[in-house]
N, C-alpha and C positions, 0 to 999 in steps of 0.2 A: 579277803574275806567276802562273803555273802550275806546277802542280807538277811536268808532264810537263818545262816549260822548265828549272825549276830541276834535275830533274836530269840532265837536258843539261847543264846547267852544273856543276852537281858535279863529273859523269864527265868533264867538259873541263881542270877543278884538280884531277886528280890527278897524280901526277907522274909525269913521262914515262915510268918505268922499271916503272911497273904499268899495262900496256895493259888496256884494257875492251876485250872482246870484242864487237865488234860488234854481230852477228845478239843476242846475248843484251838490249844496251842498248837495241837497235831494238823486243824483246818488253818490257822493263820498260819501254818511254818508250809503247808503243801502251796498257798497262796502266796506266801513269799519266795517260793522257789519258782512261780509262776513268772514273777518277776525278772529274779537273775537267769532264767533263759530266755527271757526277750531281750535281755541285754548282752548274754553271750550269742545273738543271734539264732540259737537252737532253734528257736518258734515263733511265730507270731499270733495275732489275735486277728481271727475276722469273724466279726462278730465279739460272738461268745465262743466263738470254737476255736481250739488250739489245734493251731497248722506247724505241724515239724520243720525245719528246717534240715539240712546236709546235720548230721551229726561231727561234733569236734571235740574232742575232751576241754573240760574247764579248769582240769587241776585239781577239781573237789570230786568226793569220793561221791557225798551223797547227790550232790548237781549232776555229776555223770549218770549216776543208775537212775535219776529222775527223768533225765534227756532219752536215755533208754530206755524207760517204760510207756513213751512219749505213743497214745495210737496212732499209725503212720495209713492207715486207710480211710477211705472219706465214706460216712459225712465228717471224719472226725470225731474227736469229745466235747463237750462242753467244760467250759472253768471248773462249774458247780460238779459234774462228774467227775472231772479232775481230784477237784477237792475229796470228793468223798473216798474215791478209790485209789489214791496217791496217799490219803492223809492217815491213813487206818495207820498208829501206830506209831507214827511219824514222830512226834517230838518223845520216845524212849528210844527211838535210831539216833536222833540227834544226841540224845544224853551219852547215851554208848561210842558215839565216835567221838564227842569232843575225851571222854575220856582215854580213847582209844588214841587219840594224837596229842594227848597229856596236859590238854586243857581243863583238869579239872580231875580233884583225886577225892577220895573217900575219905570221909576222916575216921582216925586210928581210935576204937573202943580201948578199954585198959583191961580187956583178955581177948575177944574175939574181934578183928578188924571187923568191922560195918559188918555187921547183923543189919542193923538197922538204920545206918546213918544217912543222912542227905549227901548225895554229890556237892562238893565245894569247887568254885572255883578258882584257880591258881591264878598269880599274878602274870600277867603275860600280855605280850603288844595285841595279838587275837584282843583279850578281854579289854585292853584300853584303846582299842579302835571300836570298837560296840556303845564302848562307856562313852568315847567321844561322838560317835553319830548318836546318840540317845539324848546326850548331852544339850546337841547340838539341835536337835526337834529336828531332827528329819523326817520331812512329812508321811513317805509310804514306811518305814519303819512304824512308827509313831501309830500310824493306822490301823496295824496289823496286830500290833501289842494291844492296842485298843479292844480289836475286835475277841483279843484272846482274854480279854480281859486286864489287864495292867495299863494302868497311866489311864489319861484322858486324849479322847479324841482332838489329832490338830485341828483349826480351821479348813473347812471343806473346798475354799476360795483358794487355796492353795495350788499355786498352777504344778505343781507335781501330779495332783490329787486330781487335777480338771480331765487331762489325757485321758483318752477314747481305754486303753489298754487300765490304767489306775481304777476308772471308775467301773469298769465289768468286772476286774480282777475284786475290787474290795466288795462290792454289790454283794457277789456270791459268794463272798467270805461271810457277809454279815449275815445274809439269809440262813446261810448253812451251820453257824454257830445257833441263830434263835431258834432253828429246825435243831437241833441237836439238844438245845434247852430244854423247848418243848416236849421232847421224848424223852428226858431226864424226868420233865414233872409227870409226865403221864404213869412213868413207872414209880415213882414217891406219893402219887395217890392210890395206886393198884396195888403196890407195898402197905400201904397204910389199910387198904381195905379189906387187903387178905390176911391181916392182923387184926383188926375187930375181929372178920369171922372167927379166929382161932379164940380170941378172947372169951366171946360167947358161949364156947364149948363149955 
């Protein structure tokens, strides 16, 4: 498993009445994918810029098309461009593939299957390898849920967390979630104010 997957899967067992925001899960999951291909070798970090490595399959459907979208001409991308244009969408690709490799089913209405229901997750070594690195406070996990909103930040002292790759990688995961905030609020005040006008009518 991966860590992008596993925390698909985390943010899928939380319970119902603490939504993950979307757009934010979609930048920590393109950030955690940032991760498992510095560790499958696909890429490294110089800098802030993401350098391809030889392409090699990883076994994962979604880590492959990630490595493949990888820009292979310099100056390169940056993390933070990474993220934005890697992430559009990203955690409803995760929800569809974990369903797709049967990690997780709908649950059955009493006439119509799921109109409306939540994806549930099923019991499976997938779900209780996630459960146990969760479990288990792994730190760039832990961080990344954070950033997306779920659980609380590890300790920052954390020599996972110290690494030149950890701290660029989460940096502009944090940036680009409060950039994404912030444009959340600006359109909940522009909403709000284009509704007085109408009020006044």
């Amino acid at each position: 498993m991966t860590t992008a997957r596993d925390l698909a899967i985390v943010a899928l067992d939380m319970p119902a009445g603490k939504p993950v925001e979307q757009g934010d899960l979609s930048l920590a999951l393109a950030g955690a994918e940032v991760f498992d291909l510095v560790e499958a070798r696909a890429l490294v970090l110089d800098g802030d810029r993401i350098v391809p490595n030889a392409q090699a399959p990883t076994g994962d459907r979604l880590l492959d098309e990630a490595a493949g979208a990888l820009v292979r001409q310099e100056p390169y991308e940056s993390v933070e461009d990474w993220l934005w244009r890697r992430g559009r969408g990203l955690s409803a690709a995760y929800v569809d593939d974990l369903e797709r490799v049967g990690l997780t089913a709908r649950p059955r209405g009493r006439r119509i299957p799921l109109l409306s229901g939540r994806t549930e997750l099923v019991d499976s070594p997938a779900r209780r390898e996630a459960e146990e690195r969760w479990t288990a406070a792994e730190p760039v996990l832990l961080a990344l849920a954070a950033a997306a909103g779920i659980g609380d930040e590890p300790p920052v002292d954390t020599p996972e967390l110290t690494t030149d790759t950890a701290a660029t990688v989460l940096a502009a995961v944090g940036e680009a979630v409060m950039e994404l905030e912030a444009v959340r609020q600006r359109k909940a005040i522009e909403d709000a104010a284009f509704d007085n006008v109408w009020r006044g009518y």
